[in-house]
N, C-alpha and C positions, 0 to 999 in steps of 0.2 A: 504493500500500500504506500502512495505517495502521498505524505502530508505536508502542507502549510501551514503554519503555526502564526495565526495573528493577535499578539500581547503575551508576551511575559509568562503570566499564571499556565497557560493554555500551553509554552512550550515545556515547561517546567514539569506539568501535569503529564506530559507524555514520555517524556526521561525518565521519571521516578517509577512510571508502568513499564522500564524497559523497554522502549519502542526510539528511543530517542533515532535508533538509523531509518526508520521511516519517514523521518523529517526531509523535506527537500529545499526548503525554504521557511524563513522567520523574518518576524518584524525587525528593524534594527533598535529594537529596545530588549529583546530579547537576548540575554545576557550569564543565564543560568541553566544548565552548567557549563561553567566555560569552555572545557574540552569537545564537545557535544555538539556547540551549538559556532566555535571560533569560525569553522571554513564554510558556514551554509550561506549562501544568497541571503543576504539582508535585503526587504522589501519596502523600507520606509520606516516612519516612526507611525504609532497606533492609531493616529487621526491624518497621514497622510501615505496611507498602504496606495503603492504604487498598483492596479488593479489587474494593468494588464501586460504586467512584470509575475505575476501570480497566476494567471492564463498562460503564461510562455512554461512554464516550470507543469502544464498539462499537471494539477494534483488529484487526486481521487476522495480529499477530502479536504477543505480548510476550516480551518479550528477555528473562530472569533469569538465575540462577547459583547454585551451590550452591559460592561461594568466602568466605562467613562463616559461622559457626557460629550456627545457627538460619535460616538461609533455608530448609532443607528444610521447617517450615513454609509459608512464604510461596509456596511452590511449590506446595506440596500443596493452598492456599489456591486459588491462580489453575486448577491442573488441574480440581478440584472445582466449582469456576463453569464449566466448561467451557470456557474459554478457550486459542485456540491459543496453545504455549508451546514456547519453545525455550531447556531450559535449559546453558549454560555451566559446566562444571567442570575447567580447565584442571589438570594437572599438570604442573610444571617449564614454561620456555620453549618446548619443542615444543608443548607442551601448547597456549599461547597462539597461535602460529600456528594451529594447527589450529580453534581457535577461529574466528579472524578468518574463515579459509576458510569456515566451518561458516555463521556472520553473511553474509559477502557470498554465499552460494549462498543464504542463504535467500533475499536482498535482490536476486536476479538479477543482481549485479556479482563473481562468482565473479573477473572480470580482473581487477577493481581489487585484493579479494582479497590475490589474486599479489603485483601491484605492491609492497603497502603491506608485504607481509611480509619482500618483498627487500629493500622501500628500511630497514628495520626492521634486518633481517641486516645489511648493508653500513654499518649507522651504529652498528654494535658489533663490531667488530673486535675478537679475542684480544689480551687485554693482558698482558705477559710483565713480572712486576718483577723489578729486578735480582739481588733475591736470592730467599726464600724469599718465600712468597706472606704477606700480613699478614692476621691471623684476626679477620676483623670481625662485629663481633656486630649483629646489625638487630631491633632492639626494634618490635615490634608495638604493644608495650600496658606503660605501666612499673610496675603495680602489680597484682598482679604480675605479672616481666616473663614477655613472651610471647616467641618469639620464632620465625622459621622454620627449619619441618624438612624431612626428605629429599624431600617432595612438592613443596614449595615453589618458583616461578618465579627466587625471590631468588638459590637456588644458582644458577644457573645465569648470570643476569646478575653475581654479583659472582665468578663464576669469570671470566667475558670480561673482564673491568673486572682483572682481576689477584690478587683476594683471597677466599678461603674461611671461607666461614661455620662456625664451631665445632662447631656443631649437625647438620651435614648431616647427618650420620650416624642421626637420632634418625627413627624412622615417623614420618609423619603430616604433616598442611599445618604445622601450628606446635604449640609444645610449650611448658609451662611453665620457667622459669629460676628455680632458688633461689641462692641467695645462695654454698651451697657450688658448685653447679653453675656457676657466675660464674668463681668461682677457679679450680678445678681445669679449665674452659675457657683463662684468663687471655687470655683476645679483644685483639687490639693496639689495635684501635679500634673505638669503641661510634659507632650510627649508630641516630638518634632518629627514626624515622620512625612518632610513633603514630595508629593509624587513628581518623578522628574529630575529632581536633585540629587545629587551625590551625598553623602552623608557628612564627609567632610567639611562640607558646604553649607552646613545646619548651621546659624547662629542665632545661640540664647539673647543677643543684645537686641535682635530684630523684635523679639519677645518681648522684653524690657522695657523699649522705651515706646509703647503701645498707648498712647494717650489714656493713663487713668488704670492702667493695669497693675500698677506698683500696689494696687489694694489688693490685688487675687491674692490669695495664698500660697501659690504656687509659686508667683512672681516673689513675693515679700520673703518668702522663706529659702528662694534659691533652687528651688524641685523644677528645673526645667531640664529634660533629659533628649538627648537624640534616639533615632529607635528607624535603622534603615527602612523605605518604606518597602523593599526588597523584602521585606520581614512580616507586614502589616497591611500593606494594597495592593499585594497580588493573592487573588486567592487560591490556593493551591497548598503545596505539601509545606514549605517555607513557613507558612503560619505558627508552625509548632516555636519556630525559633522567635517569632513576634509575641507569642505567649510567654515564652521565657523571660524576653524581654520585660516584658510587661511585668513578669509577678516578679523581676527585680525591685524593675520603678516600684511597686505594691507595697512588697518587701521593706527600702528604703522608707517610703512615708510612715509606713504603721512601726516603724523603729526609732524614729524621730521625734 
């Protein structure tokens, strides 16, 4: 089988099922695992997939997703070429499993599938903190800040991890954060995970000097953490590592 892997999670999803030499082509965001993925045809970046660069490479299935805002373009691009697609729109972490399920039946390893979604469950175990849960804000995007809502995979992994995202409560995959909206959240700990960025590239002072945020809690007391978003916005196996993540940040606050 000849696949096309359009976004990150989606090529990730299919190396971890052992399928990665079925790949013939990937996004140029697509990044993990390096070995895997260094000599394949890069296709663009996820809102600018070259369409009929993805038609020449003849695939028998392309992978996408409607987990950014404007893929449904790029979808509608690859259906209209005529191209077999199978697109990806997870909500919360079940959401992600069923995903994985969804990829390895297409990929004929429905067992591995299984496997990887157990071994996934069993390496995120409920994490209970001592006291009340600490309300951690996860920044998508800091300008302005973006942040996940009730749809979103996040809750669910930073509920395992021991701490609740401020925002659950709000519709939608993610929601914008104003400045009042910051405070009257007062999040114990900010967690910088923005898509696109290099991690390197995180800085707590953008945080900092945020008109009127020196009141958060998180600001006032120093709890601003980076957290690759490699770790956190892509949904896929990697999660586990944004979990760990997380119930560090968790960890830290309720030890504080």
């Amino acid at each position: 089988m000849r696949i096309v892997s359009h976004t990150c999670s989606n090529t990730e999803i299919v190396c971890a099922l052992g399928a990665g030499r079925s790949l013939v082509g990937v996004d140029s965001d697509s990044d993990f695992p390096p070995d895997a993925v260094a000599a394949l045809p890069k296709l663009g970046r996820d809102l600018e997939l070259d369409v009929a660069a993805v038609e020449a490479l003849r695939p028998d299935l392309v992978l996408t997703s409607l987990t950014v805002p404007g893929h449904e373009r790029i979808v509608e691009a690859l259906k209209q070429a005529g191209l077999p697609v199978l697109v990806i729109d997870p909500i919360g972490l079940d959401g992600v499993y069923d995903s994985i399920a969804q990829v390895a039946e297409a990929l004929g390893v429905l067992k591995r599938g299984r496997s990887l979604i157990a071994k996934m469950q069993s390496d995120m175990p409920p994490v209970e903190p001592p006291g009340a849960r600490p309300k951690v804000l996860v920044e998508w995007w800091p300008k302005p800040v973006i942040a996940p809502a009730r749809q979103s995979w996040v809750n669910d992994v930073l509920r395992l991890a021991g701490g609740v995202n401020p925002f659950e409560g709000r519709d939608g995959k993610s929601g914008e954060v104003s400045d009042a909206d910051a405070r009257a959240a007062a999040p114990d700990a900010i967690v910088m995970s923005w898509c696109g960025v290099k991690e390197e590239k995180y800085r707590r002072d953008v945080v900092e000097r945020r008109p009127g945020w020196s009141e958060v809690p998180a600001v006032k007391h120093g709890r601003i953490f980076p957290v690759t978003e490699a770790f956190l916005g892509r949904p896929g196996p990697r999660l586990v590592e944004g979990y760990r993540a997380l119930a560090r940040v968790v960890s830290e606050v309720s030890d504080s």
